[in-house]
N, C-alpha and C positions, 0 to 999 in steps of 0.2 A: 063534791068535786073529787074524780078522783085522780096522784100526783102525778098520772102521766097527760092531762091535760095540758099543764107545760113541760114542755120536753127545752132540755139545752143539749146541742149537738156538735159536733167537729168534726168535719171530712179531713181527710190527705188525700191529697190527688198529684196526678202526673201528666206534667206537661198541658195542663189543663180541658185534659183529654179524657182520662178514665180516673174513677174514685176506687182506692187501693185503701183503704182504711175509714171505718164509720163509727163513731161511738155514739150511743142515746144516754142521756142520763134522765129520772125524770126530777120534778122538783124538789123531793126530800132528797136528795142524792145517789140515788139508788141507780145504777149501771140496769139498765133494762136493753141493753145492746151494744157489741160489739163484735165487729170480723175484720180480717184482711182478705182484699180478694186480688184477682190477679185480672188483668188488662185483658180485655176482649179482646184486643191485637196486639202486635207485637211492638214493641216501644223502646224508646231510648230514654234514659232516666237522666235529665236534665238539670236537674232541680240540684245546688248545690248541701255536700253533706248536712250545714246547717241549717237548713231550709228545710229537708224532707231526711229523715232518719232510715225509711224502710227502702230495702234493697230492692231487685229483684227476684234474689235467691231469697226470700224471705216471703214473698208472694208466688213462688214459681207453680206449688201443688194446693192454693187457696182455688176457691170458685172466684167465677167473675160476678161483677154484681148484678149485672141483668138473669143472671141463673136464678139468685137469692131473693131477686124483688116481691116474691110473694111471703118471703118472712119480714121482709122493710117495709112493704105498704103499710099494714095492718096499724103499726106503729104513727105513721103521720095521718091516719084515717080516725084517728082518736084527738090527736091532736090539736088546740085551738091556739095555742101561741110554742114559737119556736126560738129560744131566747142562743144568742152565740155571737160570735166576736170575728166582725169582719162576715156576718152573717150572709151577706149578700152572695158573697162568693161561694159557700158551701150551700145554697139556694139555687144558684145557675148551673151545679154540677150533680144537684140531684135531680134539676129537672132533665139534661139532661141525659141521664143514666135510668130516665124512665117511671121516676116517681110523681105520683099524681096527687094531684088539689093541692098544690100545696100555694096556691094562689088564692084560696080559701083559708089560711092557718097565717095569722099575725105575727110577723117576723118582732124580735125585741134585739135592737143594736147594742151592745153593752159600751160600746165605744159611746155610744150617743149619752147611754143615764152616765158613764163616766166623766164627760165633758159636763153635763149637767150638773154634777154634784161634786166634783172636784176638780175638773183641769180648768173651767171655766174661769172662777176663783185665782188660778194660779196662771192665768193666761196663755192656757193652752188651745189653740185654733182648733174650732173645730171638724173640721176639717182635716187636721194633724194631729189627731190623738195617739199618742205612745201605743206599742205594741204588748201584745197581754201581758207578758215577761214585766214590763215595766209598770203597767196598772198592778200585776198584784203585787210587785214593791213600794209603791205608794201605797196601796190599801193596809200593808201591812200582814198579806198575805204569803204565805210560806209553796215555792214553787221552786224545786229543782231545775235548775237550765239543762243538765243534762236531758230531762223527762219532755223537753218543751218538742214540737212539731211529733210528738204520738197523740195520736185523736182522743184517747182515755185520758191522758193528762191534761191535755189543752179545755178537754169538756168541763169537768170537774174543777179545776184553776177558774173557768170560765164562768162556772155557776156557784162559785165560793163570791168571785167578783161581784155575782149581780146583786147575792142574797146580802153582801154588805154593802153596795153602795147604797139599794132598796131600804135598808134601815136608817144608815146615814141620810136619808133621803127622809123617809119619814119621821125617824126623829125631828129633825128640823121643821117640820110641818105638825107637829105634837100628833100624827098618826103612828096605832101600834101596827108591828108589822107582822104580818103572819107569812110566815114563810113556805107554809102547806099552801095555801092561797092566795094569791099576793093581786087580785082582781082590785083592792081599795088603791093599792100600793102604783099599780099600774094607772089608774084612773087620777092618780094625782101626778106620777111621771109624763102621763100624756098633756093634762095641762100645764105642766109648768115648764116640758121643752116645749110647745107652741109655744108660750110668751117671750121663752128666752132667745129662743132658735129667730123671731123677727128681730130682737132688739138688736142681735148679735148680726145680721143682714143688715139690719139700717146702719147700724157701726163700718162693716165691712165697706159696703157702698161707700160711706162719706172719703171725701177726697180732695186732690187737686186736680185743676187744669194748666198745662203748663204750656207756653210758647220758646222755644230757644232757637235763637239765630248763629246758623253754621255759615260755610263756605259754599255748602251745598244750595241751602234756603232755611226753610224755618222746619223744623219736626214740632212737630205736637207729641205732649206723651200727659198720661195720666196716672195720677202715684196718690198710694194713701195717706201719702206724709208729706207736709212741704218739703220741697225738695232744696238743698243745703247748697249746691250750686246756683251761681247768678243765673238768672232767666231774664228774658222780654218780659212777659206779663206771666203771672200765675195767681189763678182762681180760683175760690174755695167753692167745691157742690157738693149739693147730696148725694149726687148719684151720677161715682164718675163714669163707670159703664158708661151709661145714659148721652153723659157729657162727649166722652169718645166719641158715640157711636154721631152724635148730631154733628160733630166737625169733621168729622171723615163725609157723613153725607153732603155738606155745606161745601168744604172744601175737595169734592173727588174732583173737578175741574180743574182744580188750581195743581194739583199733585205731578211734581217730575218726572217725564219718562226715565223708566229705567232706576227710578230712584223710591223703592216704597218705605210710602212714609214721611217726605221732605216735599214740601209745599213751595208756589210763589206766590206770595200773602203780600195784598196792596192795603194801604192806610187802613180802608172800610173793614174789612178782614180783622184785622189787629181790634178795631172797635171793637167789630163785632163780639170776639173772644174777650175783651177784655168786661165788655157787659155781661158775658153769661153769666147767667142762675139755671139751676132747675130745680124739680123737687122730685123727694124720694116714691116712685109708687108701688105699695109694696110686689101687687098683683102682675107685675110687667118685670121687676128688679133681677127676680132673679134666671127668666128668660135671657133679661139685655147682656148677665152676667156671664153666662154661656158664649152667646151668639158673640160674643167681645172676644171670648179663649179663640175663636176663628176670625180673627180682623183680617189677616192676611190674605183670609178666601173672599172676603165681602168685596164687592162689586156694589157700583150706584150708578 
């Protein structure tokens, strides 16, 4: 295998429009790329100073990146995983700036093995994993603030991160780690976020069902914790999405005009809710959990 098989990377980009800064590093640590290029168009620089370091007068006389693409391809055309932080984002902005297959090259979250191998533990959502600045001060890793949003520094911070949570990781699993090739390393982080990534969803899911009677009528709401004010009835579920989504559909008749969200609920109603059960399923869960972030748009 040879180390640029995994590559760890960092865009800068501007206004989420053109990528003004690219750094490659591959797995032993070795800088196998870097430029600053200048915006195909002309732009206004948005992004405040702590956010984005590099000016415009700092990319004024660079090339832009669709000029350089035939020096960038060659690099992800080798590539079988792309390890980085917040990775998704510097994925959408190399697709769009014209970089190919990279829907072929396995993306590695470093936020994901972070949560996995220590924020988890420390009950950090995952979902809301600290920013790298903060990971490599947990890990115990040495990163200049001033150096933080330059793509060389961020890459390199970024792949210090992976190379030590990857051993913390494997330690605890009596796996040695090799850090030229981390394919064991990887194959045991892939099973062990599947098993935790469902537990941590069937966790998220459990909840309440709550009724509380206003001036208005009754609101229904659903919360992960029992809720510390008096209520009418409240109900423990597996899966409060779920539960939402069946008393919005039950009740869209009963619902006051002009009033979203505040019901007229008769005796049968109140039963109804105060019987609910349901059960967790995984394969549906985390659809219902979405389609719930838009209650407001749902229609029945």
């Amino acid at each position: 295998m040879t180390d640029t098989e995994y590559i760890c990377l960092d865009t800068e980009f501007v206004n989420n429009v053109s990528i003004i800064e690219l750094s490659v590093f591959s797995i032993s640590g070795r800088e196998i790329y870097h430029r600053l290029f200048r915006p195909s168009r002309q732009l206004k620089w948005t992004a405040p100073p702590d956010k984005l370091k590099i000016t415009p007068e700092m990319v004024a006389d660079k090339p832009t990146f669709g000029s350089m693409l035939p020096e960038v391809q060659p690099i992800f055309d080798k590539a079988r995983f792309i390890i980085g932080y917040a990775i998704d984002n510097d994925i959408k902005m190399l697709e769009k700036e014209g970089v190919a297959g990279l829907l072929n090259i396995r993306p590695i979250e470093v936020r994901e093995l972070y949560w996995l191998v220590k924020g988890r533990e420390d009950g950090v959502d995952l979902y809301a994993v600290p920013n790298l600045l903060s990971c490599c001060n947990e890990l115990g890793i040495t990163f200049d603030e001033a150096h933080a949003h330059f793509a060389s520094s961020d890459t390199l911070a970024t792949l210090r991160c992976f190379h030590e949570l990857m051993r913390r990781l494997c330690q605890t699993h009596g796996v040695n780690y090799n850090d030229r090739q981390p394919d064991e390393a990887m194959a045991l982080f892939d099973r062990e976020f599947e098993i935790a990534k469902k537990e941590y969803m069937r966790e998220q899911a459990h909840g309440f069902l709550s009724v509380v009677r206003t001036e208005r009528g009754f609101k229904i709401k659903s919360s992960r914790f029992r809720p510390e004010a008096p209520v009418e009835i409240c109900v423990e579920v597996a899966d409060r999405s779920l539960a939402e989504y069946d008393v919005m559909k039950r009740f869209a008749k009963r619902e006051i005009q002009g009033l979203r969200g505040w019901y007229r609920l008769n005796a049968s109603d109140i039963d109804f809710v105060r019987s609910y059960k349901n059960v967790y399923r995984e394969g549906s869960a985390e659809m219902l959990r979405k389609l719930m972030q838009f209650k407001g748009r749902l229609s029945f």
